[in-house]
C-alpha positions in Angstrom: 5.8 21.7 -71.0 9.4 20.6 -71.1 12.4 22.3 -72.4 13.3 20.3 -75.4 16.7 19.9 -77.4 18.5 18.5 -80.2 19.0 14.8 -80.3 22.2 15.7 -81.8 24.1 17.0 -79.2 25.6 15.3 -76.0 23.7 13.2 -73.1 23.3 16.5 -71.4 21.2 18.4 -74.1 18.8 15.3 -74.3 18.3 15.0 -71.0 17.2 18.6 -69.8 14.6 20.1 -71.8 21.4 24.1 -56.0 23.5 26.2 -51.8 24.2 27.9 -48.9 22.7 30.8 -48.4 25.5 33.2 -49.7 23.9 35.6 -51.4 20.5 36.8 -49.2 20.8 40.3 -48.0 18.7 42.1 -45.7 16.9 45.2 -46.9 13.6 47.2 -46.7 11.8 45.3 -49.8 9.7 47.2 -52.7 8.1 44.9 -54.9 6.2 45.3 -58.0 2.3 45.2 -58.6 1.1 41.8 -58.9 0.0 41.3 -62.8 0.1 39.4 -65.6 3.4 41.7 -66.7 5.2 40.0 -70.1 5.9 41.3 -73.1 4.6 39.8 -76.4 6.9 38.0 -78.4 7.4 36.7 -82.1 8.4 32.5 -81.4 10.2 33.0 -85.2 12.8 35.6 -84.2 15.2 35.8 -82.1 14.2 36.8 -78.5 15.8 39.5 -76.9 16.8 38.2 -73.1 18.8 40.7 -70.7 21.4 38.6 -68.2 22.2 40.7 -65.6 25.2 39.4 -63.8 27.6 40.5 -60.9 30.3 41.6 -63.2 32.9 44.8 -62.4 32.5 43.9 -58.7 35.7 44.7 -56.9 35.5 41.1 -55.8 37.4 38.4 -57.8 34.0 35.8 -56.8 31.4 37.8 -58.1 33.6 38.5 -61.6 34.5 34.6 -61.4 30.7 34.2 -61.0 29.5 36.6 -63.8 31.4 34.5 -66.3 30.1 31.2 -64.8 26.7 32.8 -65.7 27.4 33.5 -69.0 29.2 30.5 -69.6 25.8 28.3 -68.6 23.3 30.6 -70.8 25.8 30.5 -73.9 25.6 26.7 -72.8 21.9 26.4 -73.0 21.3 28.4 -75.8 23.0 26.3 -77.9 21.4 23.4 -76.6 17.7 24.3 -77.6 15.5 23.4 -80.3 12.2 25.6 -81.7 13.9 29.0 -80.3 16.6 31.0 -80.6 18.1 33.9 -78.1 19.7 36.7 -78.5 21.4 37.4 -74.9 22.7 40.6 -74.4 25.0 40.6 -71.0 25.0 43.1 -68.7 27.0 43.8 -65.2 25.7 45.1 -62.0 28.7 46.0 -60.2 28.5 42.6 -57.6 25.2 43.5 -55.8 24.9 46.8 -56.1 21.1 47.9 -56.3 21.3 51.0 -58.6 23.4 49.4 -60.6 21.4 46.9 -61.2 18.5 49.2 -61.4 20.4 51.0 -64.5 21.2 48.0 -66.1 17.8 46.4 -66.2 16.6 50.2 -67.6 19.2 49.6 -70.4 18.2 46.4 -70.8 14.6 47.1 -71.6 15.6 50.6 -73.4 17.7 48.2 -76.0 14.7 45.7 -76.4 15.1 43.1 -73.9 11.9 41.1 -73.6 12.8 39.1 -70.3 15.4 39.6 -67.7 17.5 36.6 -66.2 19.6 37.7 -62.8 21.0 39.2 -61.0 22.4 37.7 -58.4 21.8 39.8 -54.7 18.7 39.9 -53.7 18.7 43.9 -53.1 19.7 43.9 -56.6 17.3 41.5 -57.8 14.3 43.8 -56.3 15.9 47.0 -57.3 16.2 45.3 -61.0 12.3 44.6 -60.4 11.4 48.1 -59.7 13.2 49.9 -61.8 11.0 48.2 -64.6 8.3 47.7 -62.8 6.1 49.8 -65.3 7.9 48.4 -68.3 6.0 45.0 -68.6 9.2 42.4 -68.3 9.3 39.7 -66.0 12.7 39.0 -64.3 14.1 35.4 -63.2 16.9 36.5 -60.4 19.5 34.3 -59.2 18.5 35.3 -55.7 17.1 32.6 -53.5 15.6 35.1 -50.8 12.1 34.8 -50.5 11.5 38.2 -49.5 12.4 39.5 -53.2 10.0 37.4 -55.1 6.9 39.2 -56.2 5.2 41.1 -58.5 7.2 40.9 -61.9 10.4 39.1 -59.9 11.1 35.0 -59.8 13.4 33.8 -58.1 15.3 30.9 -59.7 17.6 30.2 -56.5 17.0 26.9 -54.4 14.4 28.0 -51.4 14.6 27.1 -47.0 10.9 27.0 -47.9 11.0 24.5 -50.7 14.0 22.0 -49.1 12.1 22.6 -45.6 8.9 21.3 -46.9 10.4 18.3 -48.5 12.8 17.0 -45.8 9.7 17.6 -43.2 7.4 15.9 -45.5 9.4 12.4 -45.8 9.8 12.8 -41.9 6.1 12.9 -41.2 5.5 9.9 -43.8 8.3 7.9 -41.9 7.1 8.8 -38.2 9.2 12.3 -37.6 6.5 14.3 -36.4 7.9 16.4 -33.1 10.4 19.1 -34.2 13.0 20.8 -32.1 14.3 24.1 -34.1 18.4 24.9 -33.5 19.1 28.2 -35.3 22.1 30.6 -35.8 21.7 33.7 -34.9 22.1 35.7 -38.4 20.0 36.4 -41.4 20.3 33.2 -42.9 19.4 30.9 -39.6 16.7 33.5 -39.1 15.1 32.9 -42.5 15.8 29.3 -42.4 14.2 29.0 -38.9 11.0 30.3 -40.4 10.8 27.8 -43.1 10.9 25.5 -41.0 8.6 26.0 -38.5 6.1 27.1 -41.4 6.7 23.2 -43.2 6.4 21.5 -40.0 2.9 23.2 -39.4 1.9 22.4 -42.9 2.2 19.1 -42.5 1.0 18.5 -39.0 3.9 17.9 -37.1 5.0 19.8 -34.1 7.3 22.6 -32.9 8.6 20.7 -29.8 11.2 24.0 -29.2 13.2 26.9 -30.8 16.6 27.5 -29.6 19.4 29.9 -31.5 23.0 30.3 -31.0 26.1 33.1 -31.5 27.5 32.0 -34.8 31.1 31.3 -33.7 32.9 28.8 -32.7 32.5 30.1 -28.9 29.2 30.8 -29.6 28.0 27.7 -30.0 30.4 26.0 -27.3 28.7 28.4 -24.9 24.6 27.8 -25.8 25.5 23.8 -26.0 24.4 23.1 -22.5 21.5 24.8 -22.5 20.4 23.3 -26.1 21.3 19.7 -25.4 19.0 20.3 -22.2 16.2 21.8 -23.8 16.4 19.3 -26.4 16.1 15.8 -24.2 13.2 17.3 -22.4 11.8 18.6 -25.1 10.0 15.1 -26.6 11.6 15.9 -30.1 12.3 13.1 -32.4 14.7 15.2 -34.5 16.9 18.3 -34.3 16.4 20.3 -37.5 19.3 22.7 -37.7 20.1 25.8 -40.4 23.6 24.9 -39.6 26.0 24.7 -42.9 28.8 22.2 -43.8 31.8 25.0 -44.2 30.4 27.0 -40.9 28.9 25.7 -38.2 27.6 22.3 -38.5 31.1 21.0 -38.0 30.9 22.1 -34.7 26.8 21.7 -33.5 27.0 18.5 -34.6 29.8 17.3 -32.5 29.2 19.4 -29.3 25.3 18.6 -28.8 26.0 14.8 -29.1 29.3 15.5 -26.4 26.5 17.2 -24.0 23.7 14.2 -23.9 22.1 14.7 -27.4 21.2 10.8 -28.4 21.0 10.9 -32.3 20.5 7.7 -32.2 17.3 8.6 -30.8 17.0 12.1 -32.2 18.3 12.2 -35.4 20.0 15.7 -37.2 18.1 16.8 -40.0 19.3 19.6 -42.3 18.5 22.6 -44.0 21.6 22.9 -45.9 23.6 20.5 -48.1 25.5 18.1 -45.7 27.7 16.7 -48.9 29.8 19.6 -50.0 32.2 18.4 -48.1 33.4 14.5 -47.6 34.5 15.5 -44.0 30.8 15.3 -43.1 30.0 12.0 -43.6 32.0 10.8 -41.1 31.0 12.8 -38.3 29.5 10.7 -35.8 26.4 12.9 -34.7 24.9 13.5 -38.8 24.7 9.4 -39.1 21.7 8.6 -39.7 20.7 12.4 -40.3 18.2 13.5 -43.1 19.5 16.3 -46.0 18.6 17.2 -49.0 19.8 17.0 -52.7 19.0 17.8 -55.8 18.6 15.2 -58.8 21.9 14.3 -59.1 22.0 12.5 -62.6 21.2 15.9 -64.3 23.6 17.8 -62.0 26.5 15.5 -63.2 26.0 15.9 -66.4 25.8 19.5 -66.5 28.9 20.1 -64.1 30.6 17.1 -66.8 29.4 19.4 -69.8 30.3 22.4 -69.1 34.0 21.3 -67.8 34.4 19.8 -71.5 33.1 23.3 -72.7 34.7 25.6 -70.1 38.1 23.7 -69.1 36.9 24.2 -65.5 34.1 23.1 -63.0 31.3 25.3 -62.9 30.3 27.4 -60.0 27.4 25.8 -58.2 25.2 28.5 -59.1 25.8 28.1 -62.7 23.0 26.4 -63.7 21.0 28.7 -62.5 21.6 30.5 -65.8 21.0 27.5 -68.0 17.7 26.9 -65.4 16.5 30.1 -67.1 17.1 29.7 -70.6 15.9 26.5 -70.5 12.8 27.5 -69.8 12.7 31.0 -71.9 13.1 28.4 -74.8 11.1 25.8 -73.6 8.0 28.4 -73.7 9.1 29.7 -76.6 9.2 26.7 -78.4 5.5 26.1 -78.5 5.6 29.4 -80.7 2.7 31.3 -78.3 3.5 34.7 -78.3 2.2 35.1 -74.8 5.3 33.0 -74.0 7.3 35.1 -71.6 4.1 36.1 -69.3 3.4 35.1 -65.7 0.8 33.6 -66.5 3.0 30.9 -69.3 6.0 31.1 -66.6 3.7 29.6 -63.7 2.6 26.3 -65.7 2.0 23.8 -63.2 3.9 21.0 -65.0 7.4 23.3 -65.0 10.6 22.6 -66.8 14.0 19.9 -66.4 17.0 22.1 -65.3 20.5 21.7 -64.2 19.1 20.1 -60.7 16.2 18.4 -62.1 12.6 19.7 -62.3 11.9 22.9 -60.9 8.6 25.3 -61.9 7.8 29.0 -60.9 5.2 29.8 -58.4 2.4 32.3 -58.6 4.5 34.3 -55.7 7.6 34.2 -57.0 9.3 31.5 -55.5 10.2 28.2 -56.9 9.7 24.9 -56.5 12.4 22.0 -57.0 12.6 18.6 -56.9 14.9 17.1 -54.2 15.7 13.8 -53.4 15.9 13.0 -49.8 19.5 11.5 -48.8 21.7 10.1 -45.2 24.5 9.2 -43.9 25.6 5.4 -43.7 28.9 4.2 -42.6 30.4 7.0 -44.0 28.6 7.3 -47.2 25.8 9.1 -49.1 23.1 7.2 -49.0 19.7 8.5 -51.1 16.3 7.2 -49.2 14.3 8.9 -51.2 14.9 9.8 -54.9 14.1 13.0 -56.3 11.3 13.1 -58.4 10.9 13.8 -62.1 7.9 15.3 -62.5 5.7 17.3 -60.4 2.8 15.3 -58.6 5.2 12.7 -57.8 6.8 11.8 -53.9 7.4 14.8 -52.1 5.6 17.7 -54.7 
């Protein structure tokens, strides 16, 4: 089932029916009992929906972010057809976990049938727990695994899910033998254990695992030993958890300066290599495989909500509008057992902000991605994301 809209409204509506890893923290994790958890709804009234955001954060991002949230689920609300919400906003401090545990208590005290945020992932499980007894499901923004769970979804783009698909278009073109390079923080850790997970999935091989400091030093000083490990290694690709505004800059210039061939073994990516144009001309990515999301529905939602807003949206905007979309979606269909697990997890999923995306059994998500390089300069898409689940690379 599909989120449906208006025919009357712009290109965007009628077409629906992606980061680095910014916002994973690190924490002991509590997640709720695994159940069908979902309140009952009536599909002819208005539906209560709680969007927790990181607003009153002593941070100028998070409170630029909070409104960004809101912005997109004002956005989609007015966009769909067959429901109506009735979103009630409320702030968690930035991440802060027991202030995201009050506000999801509120929430639920004032009626709120389904959650949507927030935005840290120690917020997004304290959120989760606080109602764990309450029967509402929560879709955070969070994209770390380790929070997903019991009554909690994660809506943020997984290292599982763009792991799987870049290493699944590698096996089907010949990319079989691995060799990990990893940053030595959270996120590189995480990462490094998507990856090694996909390429075991799909019969490939772990040819090596090597990790560096992540500074600019750091990674000057583990080159050597890398580049080595890497030519005698056998690999046929480098897959990296390196970023464009950190340090992919630098790994991709210094292992090609100390014998890397990537002519021979290419770069692949974990992370977007196109946030930045500087990328595409670095010498050691050509050729290099990244991932993307559908970016015809992306455009159009970054072009709508600039006409809307008077500014360009966060890239974690559409997050919110992902969730909406798919609150009304279910809605829609006018089955009051809309806002379970069990009617969240439909296999066939909903069109978001980045294309199709559905919610797993475990929590996670699933998106599709389309599989992009780097030619002469350019972004150049070799494999196109696809547009319905069973398709290339889902």
């Amino acid at each position: 089932m599909f989120a449906r809209f208006s025919n009357t409204r712009k290109p965007l509506a009628r077409f629906f029916a992606f980061a680095a890893l910014l916002w994973l923290a690190a924490c002991e994790v509590t997640l709720a009992p695994d159940a069908n958890v979902g309140r009952r709804i009536n599909p002819g009234a208005p539906i209560e929906v709680a969007l927790l955001v990181p607003g009153g954060s002593s941070l100028a991002t998070d409170n630029q972010l909070a409104q960004n949230f809101e912005n997109a689920a004002r956005l989609a609300i007015a966009d769909l057809q067959g429901a109506t919400i009735d979103l009630r906003v409320y702030n968690t401090a930035g991440g802060n976990p027991q202030q995201a545990a009050i506000a999801a208590t509120q929430a639920v005290n004032e009626g709120a049938k389904i959650i949507i945020g927030p935005l840290y992932g120690e917020a997004a499980n304290a959120a989760g727990v606080a109602i764990a007894g309450r029967n509402v499901n929560v879709l955070a923004f969070s994209n770390n695994p380790a929070f997903a769970g019991g009554n909690v979804f994660i809506l943020g783009a997984t290292f599982d899910n763009t792991a799987e698909r870049l290493v699944q278009f590698g096996v089907r073109q010949g990319v079989s033998r691995y060799f990990v390079v990893h940053g030595e923080n959270l996120s590189g850790r995480v990462g490094r254990e998507a990856i090694t997970a996909a390429i075991q999935r799909n019969g490939g091989e772990v040819s090596g695992v090597e990790s560096y400091p992540v500074s600019q030093q750091g990674i000057f000083t583990s080159t050597r030993r890398i580049a080595s490990n890497v030519q005698g290694s056998g690999a046929q690709a480098v897959f990296t958890t390196a970023s464009a505004n950190a340090d992919l800059p630098i790994l991709a210039t210094a292992l090609p300066d100390a014998g890397v061939d990537t002519d021979r073994i290419r770069f692949v990516g974990l992370t977007r290599w196109d946030t930045l144009p500087q990328m595409a001309s670095l010498p050691g990515l050509q050729g290099g495989l990244f991932a993307l999301p559908d970016q015809g529905p992306a455009t159009l939602f970054a072009s709508r909500y600039s006409e809307t807003f008077g500014e360009t949206p966060h890239p974690l905007a559409g997050l919110a509008y992902d969730g909406i979309a798919a609150i009304g979606a279910l809605a829609a269909a006018g089955d009051t057992l809309a806002l379970t697990k069990a009617a969240l997890i439909q296999p066939q999923g909903f069109r978001g902000t980045a294309g199709v995306f559905r919610l797993m059994p475990n929590g996670l998500n699933q998106r599709g991605l389309a599989v992009a390089t780097f030619q002469n300069n350019q972004v150049v898409i070799l494999d196109q994301a696809p547009r319905s689940f069973g398709g290339p690379g889902l």
